[in-house]
C-alpha positions as CSV (number, residue, x, y, z in Angstrom):
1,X,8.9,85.1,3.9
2,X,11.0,81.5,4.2
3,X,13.4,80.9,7.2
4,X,16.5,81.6,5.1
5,X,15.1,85.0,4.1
6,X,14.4,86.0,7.8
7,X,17.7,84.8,9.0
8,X,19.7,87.0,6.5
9,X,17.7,90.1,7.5
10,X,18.2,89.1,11.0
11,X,21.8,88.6,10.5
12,X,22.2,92.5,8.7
13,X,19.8,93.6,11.5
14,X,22.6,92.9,14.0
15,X,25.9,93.3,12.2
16,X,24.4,97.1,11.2
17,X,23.8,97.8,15.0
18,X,27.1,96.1,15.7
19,X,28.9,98.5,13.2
20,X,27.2,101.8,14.5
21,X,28.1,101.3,18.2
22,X,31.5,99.5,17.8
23,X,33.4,102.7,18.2
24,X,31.1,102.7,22.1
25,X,31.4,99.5,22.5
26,X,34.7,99.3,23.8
27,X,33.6,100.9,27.0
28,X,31.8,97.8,28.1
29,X,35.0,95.4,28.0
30,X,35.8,92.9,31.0
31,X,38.3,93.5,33.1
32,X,39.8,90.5,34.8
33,X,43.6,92.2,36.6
34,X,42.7,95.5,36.6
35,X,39.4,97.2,38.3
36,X,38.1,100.0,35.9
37,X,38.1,103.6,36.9
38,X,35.2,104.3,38.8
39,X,33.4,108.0,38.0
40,X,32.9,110.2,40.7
41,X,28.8,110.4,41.4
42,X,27.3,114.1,40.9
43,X,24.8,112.7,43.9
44,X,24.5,110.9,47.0
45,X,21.0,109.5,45.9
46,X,19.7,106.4,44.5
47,X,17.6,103.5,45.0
48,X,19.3,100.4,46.1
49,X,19.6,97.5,42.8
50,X,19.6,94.5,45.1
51,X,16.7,91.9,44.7
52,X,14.5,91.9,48.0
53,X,14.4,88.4,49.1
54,X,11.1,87.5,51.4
55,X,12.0,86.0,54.8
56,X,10.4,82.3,54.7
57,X,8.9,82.7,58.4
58,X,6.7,85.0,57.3
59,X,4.8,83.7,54.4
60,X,2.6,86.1,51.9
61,X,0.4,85.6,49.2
62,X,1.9,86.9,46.2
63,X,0.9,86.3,42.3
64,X,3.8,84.6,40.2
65,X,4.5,86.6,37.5
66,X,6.2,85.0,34.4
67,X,10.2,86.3,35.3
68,X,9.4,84.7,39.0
69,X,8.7,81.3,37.6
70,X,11.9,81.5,35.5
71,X,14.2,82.7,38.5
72,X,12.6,79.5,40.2
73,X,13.7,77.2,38.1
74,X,16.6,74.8,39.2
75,X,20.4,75.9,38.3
76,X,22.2,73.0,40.0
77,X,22.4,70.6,37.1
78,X,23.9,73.9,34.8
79,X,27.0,75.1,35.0
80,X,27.9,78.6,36.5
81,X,30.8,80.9,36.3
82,X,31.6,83.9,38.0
83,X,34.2,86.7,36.8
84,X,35.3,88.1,40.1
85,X,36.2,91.4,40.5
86,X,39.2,93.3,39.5
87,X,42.2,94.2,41.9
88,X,43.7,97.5,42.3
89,X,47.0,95.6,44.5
90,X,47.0,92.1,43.0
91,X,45.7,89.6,46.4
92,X,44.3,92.4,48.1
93,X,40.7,90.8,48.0
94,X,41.2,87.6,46.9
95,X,41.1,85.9,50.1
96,X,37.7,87.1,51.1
97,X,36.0,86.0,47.2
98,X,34.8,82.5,47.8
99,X,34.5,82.9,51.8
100,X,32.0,85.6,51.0
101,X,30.2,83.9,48.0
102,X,29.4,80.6,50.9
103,X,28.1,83.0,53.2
104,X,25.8,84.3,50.6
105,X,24.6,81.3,49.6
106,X,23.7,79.6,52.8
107,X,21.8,82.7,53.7
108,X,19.8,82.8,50.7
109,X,19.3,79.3,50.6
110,X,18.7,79.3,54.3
111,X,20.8,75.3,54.0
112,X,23.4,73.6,57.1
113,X,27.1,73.9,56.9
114,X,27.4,70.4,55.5
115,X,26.5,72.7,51.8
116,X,29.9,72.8,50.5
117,X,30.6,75.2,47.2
118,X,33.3,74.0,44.5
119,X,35.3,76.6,42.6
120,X,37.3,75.3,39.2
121,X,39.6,77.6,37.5
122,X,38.0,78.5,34.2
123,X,41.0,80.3,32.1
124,X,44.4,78.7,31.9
125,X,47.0,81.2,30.6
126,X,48.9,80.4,27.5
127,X,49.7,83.8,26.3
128,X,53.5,84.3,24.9
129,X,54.4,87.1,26.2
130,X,55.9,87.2,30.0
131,X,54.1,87.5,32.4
132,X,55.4,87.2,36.4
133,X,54.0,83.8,38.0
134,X,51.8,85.8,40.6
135,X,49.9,87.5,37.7
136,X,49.4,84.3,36.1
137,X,48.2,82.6,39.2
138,X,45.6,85.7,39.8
139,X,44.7,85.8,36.1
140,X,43.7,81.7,36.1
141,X,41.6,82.7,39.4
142,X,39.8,85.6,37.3
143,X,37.5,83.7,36.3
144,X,35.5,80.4,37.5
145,X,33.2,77.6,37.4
146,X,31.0,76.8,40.3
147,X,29.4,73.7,41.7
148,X,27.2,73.0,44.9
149,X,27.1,69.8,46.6
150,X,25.7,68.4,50.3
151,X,27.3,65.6,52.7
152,X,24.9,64.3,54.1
153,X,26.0,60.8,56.1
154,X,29.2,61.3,54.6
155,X,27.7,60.6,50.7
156,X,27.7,64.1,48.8
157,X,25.1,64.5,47.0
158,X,23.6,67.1,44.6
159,X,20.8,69.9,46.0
160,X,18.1,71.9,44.4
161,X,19.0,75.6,43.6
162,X,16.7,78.0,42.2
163,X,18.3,80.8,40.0
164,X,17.1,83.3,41.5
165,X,18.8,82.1,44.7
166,X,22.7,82.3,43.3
167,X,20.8,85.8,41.2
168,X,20.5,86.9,44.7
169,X,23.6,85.8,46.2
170,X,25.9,87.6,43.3
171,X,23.8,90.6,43.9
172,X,24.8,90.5,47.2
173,X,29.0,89.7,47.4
174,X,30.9,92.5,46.6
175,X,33.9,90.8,45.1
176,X,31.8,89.5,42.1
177,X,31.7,91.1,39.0
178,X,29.5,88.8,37.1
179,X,27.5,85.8,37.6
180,X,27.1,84.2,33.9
181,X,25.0,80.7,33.7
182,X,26.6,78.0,30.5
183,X,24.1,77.1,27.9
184,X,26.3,75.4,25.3
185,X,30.2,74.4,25.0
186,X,31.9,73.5,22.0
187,X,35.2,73.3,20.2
188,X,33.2,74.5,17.1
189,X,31.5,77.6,16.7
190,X,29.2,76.7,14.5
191,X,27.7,73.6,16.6
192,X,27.0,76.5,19.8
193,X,23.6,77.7,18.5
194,X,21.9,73.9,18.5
195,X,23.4,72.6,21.6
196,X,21.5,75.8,23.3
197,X,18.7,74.8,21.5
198,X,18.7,71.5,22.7
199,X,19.8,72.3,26.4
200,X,16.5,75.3,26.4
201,X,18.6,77.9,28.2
202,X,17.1,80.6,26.4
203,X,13.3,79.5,25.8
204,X,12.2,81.9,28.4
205,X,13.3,84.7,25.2
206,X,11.3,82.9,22.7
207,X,8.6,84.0,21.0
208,X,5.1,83.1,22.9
209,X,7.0,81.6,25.7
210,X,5.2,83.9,28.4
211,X,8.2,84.6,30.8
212,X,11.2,87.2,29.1
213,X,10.1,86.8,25.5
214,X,9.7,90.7,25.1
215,X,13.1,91.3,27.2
216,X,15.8,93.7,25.0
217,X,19.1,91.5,24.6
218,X,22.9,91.9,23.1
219,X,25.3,89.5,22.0
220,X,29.0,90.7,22.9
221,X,32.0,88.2,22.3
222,X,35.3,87.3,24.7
223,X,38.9,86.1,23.7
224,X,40.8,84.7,26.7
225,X,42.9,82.4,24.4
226,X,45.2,82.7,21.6
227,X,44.6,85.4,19.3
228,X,43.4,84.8,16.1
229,X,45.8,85.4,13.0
230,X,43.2,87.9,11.6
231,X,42.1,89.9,14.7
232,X,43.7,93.0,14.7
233,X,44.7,93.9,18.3
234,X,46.9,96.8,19.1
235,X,50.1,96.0,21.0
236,X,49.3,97.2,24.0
237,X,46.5,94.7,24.6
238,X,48.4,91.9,23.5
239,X,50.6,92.5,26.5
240,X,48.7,93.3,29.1
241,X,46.6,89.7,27.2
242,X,42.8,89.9,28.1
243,X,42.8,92.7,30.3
244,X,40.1,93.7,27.4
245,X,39.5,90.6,25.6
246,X,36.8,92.1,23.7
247,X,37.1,89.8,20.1
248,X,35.4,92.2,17.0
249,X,35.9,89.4,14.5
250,X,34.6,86.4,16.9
251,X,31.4,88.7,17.5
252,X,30.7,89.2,13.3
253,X,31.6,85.0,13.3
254,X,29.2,84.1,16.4
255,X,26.4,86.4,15.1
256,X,26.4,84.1,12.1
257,X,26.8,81.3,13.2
258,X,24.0,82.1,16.3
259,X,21.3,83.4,13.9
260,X,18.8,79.7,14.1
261,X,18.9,80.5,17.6
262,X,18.1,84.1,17.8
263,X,15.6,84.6,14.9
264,X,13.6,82.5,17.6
265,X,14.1,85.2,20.9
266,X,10.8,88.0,20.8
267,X,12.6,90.8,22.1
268,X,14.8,93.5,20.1
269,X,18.2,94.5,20.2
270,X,19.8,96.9,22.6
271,X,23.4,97.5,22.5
272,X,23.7,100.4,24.6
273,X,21.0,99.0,27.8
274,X,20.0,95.8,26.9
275,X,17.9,93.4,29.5
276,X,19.5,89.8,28.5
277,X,23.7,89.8,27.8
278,X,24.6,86.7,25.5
279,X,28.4,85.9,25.5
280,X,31.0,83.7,23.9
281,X,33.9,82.8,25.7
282,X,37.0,81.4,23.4
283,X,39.6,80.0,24.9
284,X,37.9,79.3,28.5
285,X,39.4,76.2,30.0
286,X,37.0,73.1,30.5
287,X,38.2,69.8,31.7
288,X,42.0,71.3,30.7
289,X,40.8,71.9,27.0
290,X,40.1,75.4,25.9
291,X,36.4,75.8,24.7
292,X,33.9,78.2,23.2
293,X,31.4,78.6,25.5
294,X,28.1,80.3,25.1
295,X,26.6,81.9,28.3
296,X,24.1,84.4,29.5
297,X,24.6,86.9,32.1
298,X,22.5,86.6,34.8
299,X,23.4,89.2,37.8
300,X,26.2,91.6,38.6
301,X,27.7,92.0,41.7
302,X,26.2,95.7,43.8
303,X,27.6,98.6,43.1
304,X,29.8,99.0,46.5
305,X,31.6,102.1,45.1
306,X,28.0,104.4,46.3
307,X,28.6,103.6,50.0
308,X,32.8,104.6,49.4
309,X,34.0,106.9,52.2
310,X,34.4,109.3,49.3
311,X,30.5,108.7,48.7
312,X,29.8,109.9,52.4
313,X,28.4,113.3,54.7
314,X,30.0,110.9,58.1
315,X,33.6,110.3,57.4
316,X,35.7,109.6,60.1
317,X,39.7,109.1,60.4
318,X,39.9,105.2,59.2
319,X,36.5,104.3,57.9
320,X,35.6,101.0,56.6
321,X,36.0,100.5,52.8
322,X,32.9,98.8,51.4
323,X,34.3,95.9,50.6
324,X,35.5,94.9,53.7
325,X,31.9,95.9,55.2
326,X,30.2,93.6,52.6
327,X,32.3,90.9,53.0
328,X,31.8,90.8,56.9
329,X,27.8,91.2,56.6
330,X,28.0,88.2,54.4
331,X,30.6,86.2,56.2
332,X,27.6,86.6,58.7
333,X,24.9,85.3,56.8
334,X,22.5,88.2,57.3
335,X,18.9,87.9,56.2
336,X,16.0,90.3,55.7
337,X,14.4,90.5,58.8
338,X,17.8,90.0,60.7
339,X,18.7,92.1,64.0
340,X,22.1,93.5,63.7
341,X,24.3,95.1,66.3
342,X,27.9,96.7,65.2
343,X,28.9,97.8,68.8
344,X,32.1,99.2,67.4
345,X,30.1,101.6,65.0
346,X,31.9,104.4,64.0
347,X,30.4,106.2,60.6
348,X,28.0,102.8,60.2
349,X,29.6,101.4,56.9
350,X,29.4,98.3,58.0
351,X,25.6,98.7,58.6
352,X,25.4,100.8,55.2
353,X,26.3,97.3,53.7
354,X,23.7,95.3,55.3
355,X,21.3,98.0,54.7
356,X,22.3,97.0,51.1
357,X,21.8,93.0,51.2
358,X,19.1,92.9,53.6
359,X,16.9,96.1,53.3
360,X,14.4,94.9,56.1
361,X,16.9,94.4,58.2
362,X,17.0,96.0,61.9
363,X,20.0,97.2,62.4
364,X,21.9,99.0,65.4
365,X,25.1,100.7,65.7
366,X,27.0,101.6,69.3
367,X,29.4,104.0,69.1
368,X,31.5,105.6,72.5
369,X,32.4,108.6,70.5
370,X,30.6,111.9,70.7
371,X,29.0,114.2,67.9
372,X,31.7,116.2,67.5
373,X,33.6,112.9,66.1
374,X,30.9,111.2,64.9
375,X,28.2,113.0,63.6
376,X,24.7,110.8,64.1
377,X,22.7,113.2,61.8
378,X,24.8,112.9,58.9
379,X,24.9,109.2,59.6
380,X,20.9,109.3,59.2
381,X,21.5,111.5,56.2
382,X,23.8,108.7,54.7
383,X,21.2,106.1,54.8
384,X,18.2,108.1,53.8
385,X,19.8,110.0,50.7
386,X,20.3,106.4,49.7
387,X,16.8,104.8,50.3
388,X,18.0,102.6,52.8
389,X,16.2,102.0,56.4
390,X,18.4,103.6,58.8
391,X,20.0,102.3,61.9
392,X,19.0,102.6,65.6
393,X,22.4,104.7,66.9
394,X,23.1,104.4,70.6
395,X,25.8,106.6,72.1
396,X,27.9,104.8,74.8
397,X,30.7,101.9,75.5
398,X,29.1,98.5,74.5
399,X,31.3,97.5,77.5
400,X,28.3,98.7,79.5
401,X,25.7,96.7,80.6
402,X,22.9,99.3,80.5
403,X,23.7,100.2,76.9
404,X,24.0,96.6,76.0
405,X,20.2,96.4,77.2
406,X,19.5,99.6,75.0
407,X,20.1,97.9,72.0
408,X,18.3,94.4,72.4
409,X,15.4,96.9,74.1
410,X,15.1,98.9,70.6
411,X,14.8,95.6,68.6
412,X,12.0,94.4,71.2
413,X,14.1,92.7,73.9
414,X,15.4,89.6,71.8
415,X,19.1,88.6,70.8
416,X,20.7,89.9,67.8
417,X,21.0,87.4,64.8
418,X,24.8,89.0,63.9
419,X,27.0,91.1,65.5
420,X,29.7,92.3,62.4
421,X,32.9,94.5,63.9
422,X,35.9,96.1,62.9
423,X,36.9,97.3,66.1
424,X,38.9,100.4,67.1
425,X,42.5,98.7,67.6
426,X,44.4,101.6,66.8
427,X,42.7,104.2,68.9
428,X,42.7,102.3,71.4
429,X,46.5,100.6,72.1
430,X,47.5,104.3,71.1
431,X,45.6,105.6,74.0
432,X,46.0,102.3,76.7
433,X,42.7,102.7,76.6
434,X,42.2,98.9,78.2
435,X,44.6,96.0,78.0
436,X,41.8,94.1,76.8
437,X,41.7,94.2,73.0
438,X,38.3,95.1,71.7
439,X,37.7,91.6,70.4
440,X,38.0,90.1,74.2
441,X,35.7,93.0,75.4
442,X,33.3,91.7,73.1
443,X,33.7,88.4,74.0
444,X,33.6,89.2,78.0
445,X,30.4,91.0,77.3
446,X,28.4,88.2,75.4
447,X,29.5,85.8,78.2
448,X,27.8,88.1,80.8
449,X,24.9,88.7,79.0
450,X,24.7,84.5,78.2
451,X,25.2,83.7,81.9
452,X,22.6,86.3,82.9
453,X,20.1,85.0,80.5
454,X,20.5,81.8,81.5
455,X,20.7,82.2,85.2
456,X,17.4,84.3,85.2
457,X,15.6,84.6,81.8
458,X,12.8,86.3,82.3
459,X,14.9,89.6,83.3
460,X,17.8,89.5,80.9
461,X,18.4,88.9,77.4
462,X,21.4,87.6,75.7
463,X,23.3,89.5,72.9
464,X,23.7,86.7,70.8
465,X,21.3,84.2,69.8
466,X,21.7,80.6,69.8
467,X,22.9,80.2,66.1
468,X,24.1,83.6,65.2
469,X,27.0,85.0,64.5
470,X,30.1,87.1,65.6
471,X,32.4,88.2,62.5
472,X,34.8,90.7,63.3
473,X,38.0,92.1,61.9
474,X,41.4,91.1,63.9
475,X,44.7,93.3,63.2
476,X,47.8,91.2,63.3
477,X,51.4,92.9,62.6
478,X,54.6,90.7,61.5
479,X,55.4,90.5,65.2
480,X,52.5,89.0,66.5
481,X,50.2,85.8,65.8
482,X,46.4,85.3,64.7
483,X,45.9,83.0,67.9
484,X,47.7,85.5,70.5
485,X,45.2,88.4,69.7
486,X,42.1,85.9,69.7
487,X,40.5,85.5,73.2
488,X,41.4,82.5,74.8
489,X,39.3,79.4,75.5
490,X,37.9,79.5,78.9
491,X,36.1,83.1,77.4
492,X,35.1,81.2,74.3
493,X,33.5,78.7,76.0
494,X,31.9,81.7,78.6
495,X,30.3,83.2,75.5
496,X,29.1,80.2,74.2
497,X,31.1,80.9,70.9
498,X,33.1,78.2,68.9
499,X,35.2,79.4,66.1
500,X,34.2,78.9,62.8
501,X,37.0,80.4,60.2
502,X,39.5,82.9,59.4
503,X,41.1,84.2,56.3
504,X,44.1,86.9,56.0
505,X,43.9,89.8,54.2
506,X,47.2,91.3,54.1
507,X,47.8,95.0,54.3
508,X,51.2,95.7,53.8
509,X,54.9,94.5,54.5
510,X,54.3,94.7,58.8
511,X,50.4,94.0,59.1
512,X,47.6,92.1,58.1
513,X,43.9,91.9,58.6
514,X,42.3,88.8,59.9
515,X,38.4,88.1,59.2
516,X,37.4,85.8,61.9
517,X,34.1,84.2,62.5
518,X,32.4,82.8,65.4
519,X,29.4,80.8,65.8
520,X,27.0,80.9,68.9
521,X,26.4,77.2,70.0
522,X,25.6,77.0,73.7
């Protein structure tokens, strides 16, 4: 059978499955303003979807198997784009997407602050119908292209990263949606399938080549430009413009014009759960020109909706939304193998999170409150019914010395690598329960612990190891600023702590969240 012959069967192959599961299709549409209903689970179980990255102190012999060597392979000459996740309240996560997305990084590339990530805006809006310039500004930021660079002596140069290192670090940040790595752009459709031949972004699908040629794979297409004149798009979608970009017409024009390239892959098709996702963008902005880009999806951000207080047997008044958790676990770099510490633990969601990204992590939660508040068995319950290791729960004020020694005691008497907070504010101005704020307890505490370690090491540990860090959340209302509620610098300086960053997260009208990080130096 001759090339063309296989290529038109091929090409029927597809645009048959494509007709039987267009009506299904739909389901699977982007969203880029609006977050899509999420389903309420039947069951608290499941296994956790995040990759298990091996800490590099403790090396192990393992056999390479032909997806390992692919995920090795070096993404820092190709292009990347992420599609953050949808809002609910336009801004409402925003701040925290590209804070959290460096954290991740550096910790799975284990790499100095000099590493510095670029984000590019890769959609431009040039829709005609109105659209209010805040919905235009978060619809540009929806989606975007990333770089990574390093300073080092003031030159910036380019590093060395794997793909399964940013694979890892999407699975890990709970603001992405998608991670998708570029294999071809073109202003002409038609010129997309040799480009990706030439750049080999999908070789690891071809026939004989050892490493993903039997995986399944799909081939869905994206308008985020004009529309065409033929494409027949209900009103409705036309305003709200790309909420579902889905393109029908560009999907029967890219099969076609694809087919030289995918008579080549050795896997079959697989619409409804398929292992490879091949896309084409129209109308993606790229050096201020709209493109077509070809891409292949390569992780998904987790799915932060199982650990929702909704989710949960331990709910307490003002639990921790996952997103806020994940984004402070990251903002902290945390590892497998890490030593964790919330003193301010509550229901643990923050630790559920790190449980998440780092499943070998130790982890330990403080909490004042008794069981009749906080209930530590269906805290235990929370963790297990999810597969995840669960947390060494103390009982006391973190204030205290003795249970301050409790917890570096159950993790074998060394410092903690992060200590991630959302302290209890509310509870306690309500209650005048100290006129120290929480934050400035912590503080007071790790400059105790650093002066006692230092003054007589052999008896006392410190909380806070040289080089970790302290990310906490910081409530600030319209009356009040970020640096009056942060502790002052003689206490910094106690501690041992210099400040890193901060990013606000606004609430409503009168108040505002502030993620603050701190960095253990002395």
């Amino acid at each position: 059978m001759g090339t063309e012959q296989i290529s038109a069967n091929l090409e029927r192959s597809l645009l048959a499955c494509f007709c039987l599961v267009a009506g299904s299709f739909s389901c699977c549409s982007s969203f880029l303003l609006f977050e899509p209903p999420i389903r309420p689970k039947k069951t608290l179980s499941f296994t956790s979807s995040l990759s298990v990255s091996l800490d590099r102190s403790f090396p192990v012999s393992v056999q390479e198997t032909p997806a390992m060597i692919w995920e090795q392979h070096d993404v820092s000459s190709r292009k990347l784009l992420v599609h953050w996740r949808g809002e609910k309240d336009a801004g409402y996560s925003k701040p925290f997407r590209h804070l959290e997305f460096q954290g991740a990084i550096e910790a799975e590339l284990d790499l100095p602050c000099s590493f510095s990530t670029t984000f590019t805006n890769a959609l431009d809006y040039t829709g005609e119908e109105f659209m209010p310039e805040v919905n235009i500004e978060h619809f540009n930021e929806a989606m975007q292209y990333v770089s990574f660079s390093h300073d080092k002596n003031g030159t910036e140069q380019s590093i060395t990263v794997s793909r399964g290192s940013v694979i890892r670090t999407a699975q890990r940040c709970s603001l992405i949606h998608a991670l998708y790595e570029v294999i071809a752009s073109s202003d002409n459709l038609d010129d997309l399938a040799d480009l990706a031949l030439e750049s080999g972004g999908f070789e690891d699908l071809y026939k004989g080549s050892g490493e993903n040629e039997n995986s399944t794979w799909c081939f869905r297409a994206r308008n985020y430009g004009e529309l065409p004149e033929n494409e027949n798009v209900d009103l409705g979608r036309v305003k709200r413009y790309s909420s579902r970009a889905r393109s029908m017409g560009m999907e029967k024009q890219g099969l076609k014009a694809l087919t030289n390239l995918l008579i080549r892959f050795g896997g079959k098709v697989d619409l409804q759960n398929p292992q490879v996702k091949i896309y084409i963008f129209d109308g993606l902005s790229e050096g201020g020109n709209p493109r077509k880009i070809l891409a292949r999806q390569i992780a998904t951000g987790p799915k932060t909706s199982s650990i929702s207080p909704a989710e949960r047997i331990c709910i307490t008044n003002t639990p921790l939304e996952p997103i806020a958790a994940f984004s402070l676990c990251n903002v902290a770099r945390i590892r497998n193998r890490d030593k964790i510490l919330d003193p301010y633990a509550g229901s643990c969601a923050t630790l559920l999170a790190a449980a998440m990204i780092a499943p070998s992590a130790e982890t330990v939660g403080i909490e004042i409150a008794h069981n009749g508040l906080v209930n530590r068995d269906d805290i235990i319950q929370d963790f297990r019914s999810r597969s995840l290791k669960p947390p060494k729960l103390i009982c006391g004020d973190s204030t205290k010395l003795c249970i301050r020694e409790e917890a570096t005691k159950s993790v074998g008497g060394v410092p903690f690598d992060a200590c991630v907070a959302d302290p209890p504010y509310g509870i306690r101005e309500s209650t005048n329960y100290n006129e120290n704020s929480p934050l400035e307890e912590l503080f007071t505490s790790i400059a105790f612990d650093r002066e006692a370690s230092l003054a007589n090491p052999s008896n006392h540990s410190r909380l806070l190891r040289l080089g970790g860090r302290l990310v906490a959340f910081v409530p600030v209302t319209d009356q009040q600023t970020l640096s009056e509620m942060l502790p002052n610098q003689d206490l910094k300086e106690r501690a041992g702590l210099q400040f890193e960053v901060s990013r606000e997260q606004p609430l409503n009208e009168k108040l505002s969240r502030w993620l603050v990080s701190y960095l253990s130096v002395r």
